[in-house]
C-alpha positions as semicolon CSV with decimal commas, in nm:
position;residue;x (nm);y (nm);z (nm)
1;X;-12,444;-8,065;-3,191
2;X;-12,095;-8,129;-3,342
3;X;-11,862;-8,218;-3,102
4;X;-11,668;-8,449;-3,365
5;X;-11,655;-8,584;-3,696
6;X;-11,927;-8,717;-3,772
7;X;-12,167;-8,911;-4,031
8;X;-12,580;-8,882;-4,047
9;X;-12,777;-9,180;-4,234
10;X;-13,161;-9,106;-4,283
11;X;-13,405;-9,349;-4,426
12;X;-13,701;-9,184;-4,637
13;X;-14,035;-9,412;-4,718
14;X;-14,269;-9,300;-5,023
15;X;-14,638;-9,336;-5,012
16;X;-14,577;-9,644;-5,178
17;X;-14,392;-9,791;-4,864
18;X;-14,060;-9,793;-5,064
19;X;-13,749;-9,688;-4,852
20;X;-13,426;-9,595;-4,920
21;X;-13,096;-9,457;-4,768
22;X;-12,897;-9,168;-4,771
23;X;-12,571;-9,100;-4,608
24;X;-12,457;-8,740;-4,511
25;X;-12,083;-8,692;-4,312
26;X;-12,009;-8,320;-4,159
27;X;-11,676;-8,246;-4,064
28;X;-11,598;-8,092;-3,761
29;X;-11,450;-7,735;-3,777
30;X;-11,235;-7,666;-3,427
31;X;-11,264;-7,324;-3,303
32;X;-10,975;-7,110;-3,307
33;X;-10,744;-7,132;-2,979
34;X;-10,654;-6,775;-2,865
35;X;-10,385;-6,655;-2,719
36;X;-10,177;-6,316;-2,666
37;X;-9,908;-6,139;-2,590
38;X;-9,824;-5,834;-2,436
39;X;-9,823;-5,684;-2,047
40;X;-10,164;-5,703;-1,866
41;X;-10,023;-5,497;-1,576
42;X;-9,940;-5,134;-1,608
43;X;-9,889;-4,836;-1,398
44;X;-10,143;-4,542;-1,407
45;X;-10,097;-4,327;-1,726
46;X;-9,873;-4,627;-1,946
47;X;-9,983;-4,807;-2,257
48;X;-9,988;-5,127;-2,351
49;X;-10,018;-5,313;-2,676
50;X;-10,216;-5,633;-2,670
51;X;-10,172;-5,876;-2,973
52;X;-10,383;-6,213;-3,013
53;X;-10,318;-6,508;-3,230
54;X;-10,473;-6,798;-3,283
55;X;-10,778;-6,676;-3,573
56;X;-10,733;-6,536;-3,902
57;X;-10,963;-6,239;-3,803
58;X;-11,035;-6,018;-3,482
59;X;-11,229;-5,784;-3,341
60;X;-11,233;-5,546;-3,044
61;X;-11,564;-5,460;-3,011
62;X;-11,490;-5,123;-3,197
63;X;-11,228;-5,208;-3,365
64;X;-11,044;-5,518;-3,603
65;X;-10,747;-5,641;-3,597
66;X;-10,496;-5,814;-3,394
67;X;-10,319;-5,543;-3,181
68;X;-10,477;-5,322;-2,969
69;X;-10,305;-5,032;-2,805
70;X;-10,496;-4,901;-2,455
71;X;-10,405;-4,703;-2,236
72;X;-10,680;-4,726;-1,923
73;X;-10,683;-4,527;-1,605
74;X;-10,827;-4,823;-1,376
75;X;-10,885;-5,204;-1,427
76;X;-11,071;-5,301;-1,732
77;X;-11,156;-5,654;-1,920
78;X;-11,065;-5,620;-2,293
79;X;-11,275;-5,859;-2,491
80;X;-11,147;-6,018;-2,861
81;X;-11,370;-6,217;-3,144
82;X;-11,116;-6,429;-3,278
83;X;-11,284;-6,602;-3,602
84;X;-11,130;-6,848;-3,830
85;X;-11,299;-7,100;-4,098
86;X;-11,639;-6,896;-4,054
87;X;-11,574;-7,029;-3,639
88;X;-11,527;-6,783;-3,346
89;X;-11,423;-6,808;-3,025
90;X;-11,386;-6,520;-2,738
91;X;-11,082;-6,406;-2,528
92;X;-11,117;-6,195;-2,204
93;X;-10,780;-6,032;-2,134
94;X;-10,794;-5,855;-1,768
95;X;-10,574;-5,536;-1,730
96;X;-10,410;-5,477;-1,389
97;X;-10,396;-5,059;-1,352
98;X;-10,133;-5,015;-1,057
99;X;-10,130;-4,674;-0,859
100;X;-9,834;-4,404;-0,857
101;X;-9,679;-4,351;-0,557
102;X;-9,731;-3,990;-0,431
103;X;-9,372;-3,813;-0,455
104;X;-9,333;-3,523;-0,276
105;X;-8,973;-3,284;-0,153
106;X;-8,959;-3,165;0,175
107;X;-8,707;-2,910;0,279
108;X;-8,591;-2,505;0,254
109;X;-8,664;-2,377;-0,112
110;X;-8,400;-2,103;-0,007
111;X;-8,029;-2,089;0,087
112;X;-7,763;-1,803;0,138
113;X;-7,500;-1,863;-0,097
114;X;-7,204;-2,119;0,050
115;X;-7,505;-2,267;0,299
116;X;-7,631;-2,648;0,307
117;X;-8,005;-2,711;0,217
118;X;-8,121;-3,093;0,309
119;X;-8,385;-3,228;0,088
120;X;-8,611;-3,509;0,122
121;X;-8,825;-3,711;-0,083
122;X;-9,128;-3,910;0,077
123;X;-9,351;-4,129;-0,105
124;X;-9,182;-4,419;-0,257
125;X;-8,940;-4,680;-0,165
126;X;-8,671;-4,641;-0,398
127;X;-8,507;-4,286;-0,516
128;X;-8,310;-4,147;-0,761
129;X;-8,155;-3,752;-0,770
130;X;-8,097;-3,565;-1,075
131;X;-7,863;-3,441;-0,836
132;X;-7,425;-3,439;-0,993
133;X;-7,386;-3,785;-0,764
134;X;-7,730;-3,925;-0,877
135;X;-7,787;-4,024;-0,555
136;X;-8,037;-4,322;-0,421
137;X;-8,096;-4,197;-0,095
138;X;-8,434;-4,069;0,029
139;X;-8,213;-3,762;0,141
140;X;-7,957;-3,512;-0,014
141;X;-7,700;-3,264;0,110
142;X;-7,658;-3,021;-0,184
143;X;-7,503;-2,670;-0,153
144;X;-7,524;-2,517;-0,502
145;X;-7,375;-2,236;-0,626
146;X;-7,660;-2,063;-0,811
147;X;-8,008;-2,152;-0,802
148;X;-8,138;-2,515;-0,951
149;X;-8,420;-2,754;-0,992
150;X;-8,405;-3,099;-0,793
151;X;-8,598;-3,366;-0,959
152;X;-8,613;-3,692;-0,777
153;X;-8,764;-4,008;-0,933
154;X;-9,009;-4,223;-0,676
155;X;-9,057;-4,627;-0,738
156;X;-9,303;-4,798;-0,544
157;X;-9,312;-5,162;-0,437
158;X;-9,560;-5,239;-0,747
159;X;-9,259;-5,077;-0,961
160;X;-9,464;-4,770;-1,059
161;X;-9,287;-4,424;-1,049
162;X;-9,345;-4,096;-1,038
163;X;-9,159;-3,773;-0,974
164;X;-9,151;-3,455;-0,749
165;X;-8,898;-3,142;-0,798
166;X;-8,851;-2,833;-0,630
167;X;-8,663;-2,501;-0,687
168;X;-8,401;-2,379;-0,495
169;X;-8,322;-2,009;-0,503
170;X;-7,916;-1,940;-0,353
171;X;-7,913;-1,577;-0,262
172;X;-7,645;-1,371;-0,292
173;X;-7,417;-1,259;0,027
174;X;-7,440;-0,928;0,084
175;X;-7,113;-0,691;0,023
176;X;-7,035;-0,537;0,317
177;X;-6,817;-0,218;0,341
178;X;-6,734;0,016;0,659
179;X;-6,661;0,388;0,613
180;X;-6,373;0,501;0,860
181;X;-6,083;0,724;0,925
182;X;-5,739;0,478;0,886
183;X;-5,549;0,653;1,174
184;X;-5,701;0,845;1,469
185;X;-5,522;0,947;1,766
186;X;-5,491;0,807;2,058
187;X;-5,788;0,840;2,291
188;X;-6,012;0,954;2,050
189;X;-6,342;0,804;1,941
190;X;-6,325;0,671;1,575
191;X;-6,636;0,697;1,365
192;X;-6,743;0,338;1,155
193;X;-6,985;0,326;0,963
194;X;-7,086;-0,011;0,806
195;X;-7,327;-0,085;0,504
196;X;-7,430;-0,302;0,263
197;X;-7,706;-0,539;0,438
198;X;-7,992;-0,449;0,717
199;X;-7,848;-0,508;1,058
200;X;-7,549;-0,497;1,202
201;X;-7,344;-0,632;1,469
202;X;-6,995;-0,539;1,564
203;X;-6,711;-0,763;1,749
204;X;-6,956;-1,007;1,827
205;X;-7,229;-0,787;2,009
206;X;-7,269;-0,451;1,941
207;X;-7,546;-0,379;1,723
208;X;-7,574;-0,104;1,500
209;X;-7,445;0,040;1,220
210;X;-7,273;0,301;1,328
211;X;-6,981;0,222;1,621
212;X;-6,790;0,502;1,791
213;X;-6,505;0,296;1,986
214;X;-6,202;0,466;2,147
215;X;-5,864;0,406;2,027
216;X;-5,609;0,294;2,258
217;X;-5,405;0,107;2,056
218;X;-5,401;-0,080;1,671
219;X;-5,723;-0,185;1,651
220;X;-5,930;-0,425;1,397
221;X;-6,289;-0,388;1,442
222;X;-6,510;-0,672;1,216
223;X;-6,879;-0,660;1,149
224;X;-7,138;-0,919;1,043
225;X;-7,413;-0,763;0,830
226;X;-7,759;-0,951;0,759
227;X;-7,986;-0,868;0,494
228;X;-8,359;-0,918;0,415
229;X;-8,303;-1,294;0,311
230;X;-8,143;-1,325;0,665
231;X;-7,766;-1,393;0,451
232;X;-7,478;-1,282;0,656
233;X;-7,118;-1,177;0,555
234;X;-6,842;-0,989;0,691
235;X;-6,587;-0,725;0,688
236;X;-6,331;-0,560;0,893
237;X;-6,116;-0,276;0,921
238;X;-5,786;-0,224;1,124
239;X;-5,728;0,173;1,263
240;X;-5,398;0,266;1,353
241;X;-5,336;0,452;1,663
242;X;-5,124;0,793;1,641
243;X;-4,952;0,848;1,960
244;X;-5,020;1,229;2,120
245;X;-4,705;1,432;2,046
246;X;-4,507;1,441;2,384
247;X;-4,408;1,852;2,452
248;X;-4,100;1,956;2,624
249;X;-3,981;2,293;2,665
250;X;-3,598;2,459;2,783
251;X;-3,571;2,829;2,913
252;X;-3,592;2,969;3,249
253;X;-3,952;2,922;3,419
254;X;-3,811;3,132;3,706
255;X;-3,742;3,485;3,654
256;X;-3,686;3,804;3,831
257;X;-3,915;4,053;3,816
258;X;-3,904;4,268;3,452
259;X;-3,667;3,975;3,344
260;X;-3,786;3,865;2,983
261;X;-3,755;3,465;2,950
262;X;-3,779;3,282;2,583
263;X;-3,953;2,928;2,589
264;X;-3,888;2,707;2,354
265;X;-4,094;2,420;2,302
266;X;-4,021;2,015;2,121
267;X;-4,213;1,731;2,037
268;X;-4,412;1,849;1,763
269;X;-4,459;1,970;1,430
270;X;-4,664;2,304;1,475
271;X;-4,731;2,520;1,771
272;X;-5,025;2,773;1,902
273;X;-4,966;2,957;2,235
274;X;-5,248;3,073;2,439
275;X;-5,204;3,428;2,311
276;X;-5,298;3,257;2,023
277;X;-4,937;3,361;1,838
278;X;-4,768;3,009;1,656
279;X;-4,418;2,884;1,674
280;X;-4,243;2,667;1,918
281;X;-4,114;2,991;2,097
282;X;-4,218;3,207;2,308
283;X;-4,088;3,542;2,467
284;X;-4,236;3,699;2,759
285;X;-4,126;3,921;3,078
286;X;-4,425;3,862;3,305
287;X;-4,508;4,088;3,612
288;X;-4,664;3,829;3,810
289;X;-4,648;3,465;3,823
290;X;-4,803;3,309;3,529
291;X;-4,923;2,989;3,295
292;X;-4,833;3,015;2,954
293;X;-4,962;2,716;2,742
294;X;-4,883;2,578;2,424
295;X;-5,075;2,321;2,217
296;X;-4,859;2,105;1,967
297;X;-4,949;1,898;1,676
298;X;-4,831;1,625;1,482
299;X;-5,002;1,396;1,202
300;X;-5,300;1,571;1,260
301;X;-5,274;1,529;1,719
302;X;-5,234;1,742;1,934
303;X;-5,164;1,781;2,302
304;X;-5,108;2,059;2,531
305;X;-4,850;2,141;2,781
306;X;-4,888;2,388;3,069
307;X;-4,553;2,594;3,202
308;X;-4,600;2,779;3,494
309;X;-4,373;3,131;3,509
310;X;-4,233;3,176;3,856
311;X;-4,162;3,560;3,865
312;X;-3,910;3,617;4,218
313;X;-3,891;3,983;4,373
314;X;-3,629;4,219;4,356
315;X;-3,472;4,312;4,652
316;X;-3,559;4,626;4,832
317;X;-3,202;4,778;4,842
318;X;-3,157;5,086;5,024
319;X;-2,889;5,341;5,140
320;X;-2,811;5,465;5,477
321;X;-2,593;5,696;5,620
């Protein structure tokens, strides 16, 4: 076995029982010293390119040369040949395969428009958002105006990573609009009518879509509409109040009997009597005592005054003698 330089002397003898010498020194080849480069420890799904020095040749098993590119899914021994000067010598090179973390979101995929969504990212130990702050947190506050993708990037302890995104849809407010006369007159019911979403609720806690208040005054009536993605928005409407025209009359409401009387009547723009004849007078010569009434109107109101005729006796006058 050669172990070192070394020199071999044999001595022959012939059937004559001559001898002689001969001398033979073998040098000593070293085998090649391997070495290499390159990272041993890698996270599930990376490559890594392993280079060896130290022989003039290699080979992989498969394969020759002095890189090797692998890209294993658990732990595995590569083995190299290295051979220089007709010598070999082996190198095992252990690869360390080192789990992803399991990234996941939690949180609403779904938001009304102008709403908050929190997201959260489990899995890891370090973060980073693709969010516009590119924040490190393991939670986010976003509150975008259309719908996006958040991707979030998860680093374990071992310094493998892996990602996790989800979609989140912003839905549209609904446009709500209420039907409705602007002016109604006072004491009657006003007619609103909202639409534009699914349900309806007016000043706080009438529900409905239709709402029949009565006006007593200016009035602003708001109602919050939710639709099918439970998104809420608002409108309102203000009804001005038309006071009732106020009716007066002048002329005699006492009268003698087969005395005509003409009533004439103020306070509003048009006039029916209860003969059913218009115009804000009247001319009568009752028999009896009697109610004439008049209904006036203005801007679309109207109210109705009552004037009770007084009709007085003649005297019975008489002659004697």
């Amino acid at each position: 076995t050669i172990t070192k330089d070394s020199t071999f002397t044999v001595v022959g003898t012939d059937t004559k029982g001559c001898q002689n010498t001969a001398s033979k020194t073998i040098t000593k080849i070293d085998l090649p010293v391997l070495s290499y480069t390159g990272n041993t420890s890698i996270c599930y799904g990376e490559s890594t390119r392993i280079t060896v020095s130290g022989g003039s040749s290699y080979n992989w098993g498969s394969v020759s040369g002095s890189s090797l590119s692998v890209t294993p899914k658990q732990d595995t021994t590569l083995t190299v040949i290295g051979t220089m000067q007709g010598c070999s010598s082996t190198l095992d090179i252990p690869i360390t395969v080192k789990a992803l973390p399991s990234v996941y979101i939690s949180g609403v995929d779904a938001i009304c428009f102008g709403d908050v969504a929190t997201l959260t990212a489990h899995g890891a130990d370090t973060y980073l958002w693709n969010d516009a702050a590119n924040s490190t947190t393991n939670s986010i506050s976003v509150s975008p105006l259309y719908t996006s993708i958040y991707r979030v990037i998860g680093t374990a302890t071992n310094g493998c990573s892996s990602d996790a995104e989800i979609t989140l849809t912003v839905n549209s407010l609904p446009v709500i609009s209420i039907n409705a006369a602007n002016a109604i007159c006072y004491g009657n019911n006003a007619s609103l009518t909202a639409s534009g979403a699914t349900t309806y609720i007016w000043n706080g806690n009438i529900p409905g879509a239709n709402y029949q208040p009565t006006i007593t005054k200016d009035s602003t009536f708001t109602v919050v509409g939710t639709d099918n993605n439970n998104c809420q928005s608002s409108a309102t409407k203000t009804i001005t109040k038309i006071n009732l025209p106020s009716l007066s009359f002048t002329g005699k409401d006492a009268v003698c009997l087969g005395e005509n009387t003409r009533i004439i009547v103020t306070g509003a723009s048009t006039y029916r009597w209860n003969d059913n004849s218009i115009g804000n007078m009247a001319s009568i010569t009752p028999s009896q005592d009697t109610l004439i009434s008049v209904t006036g109107t203005m801007q679309g109101c109207s109210s109705t005054l009552d004037i009770p005729i007084t009709v007085k006796a003649l005297p019975s006058v008489y002659i004697s003698g």
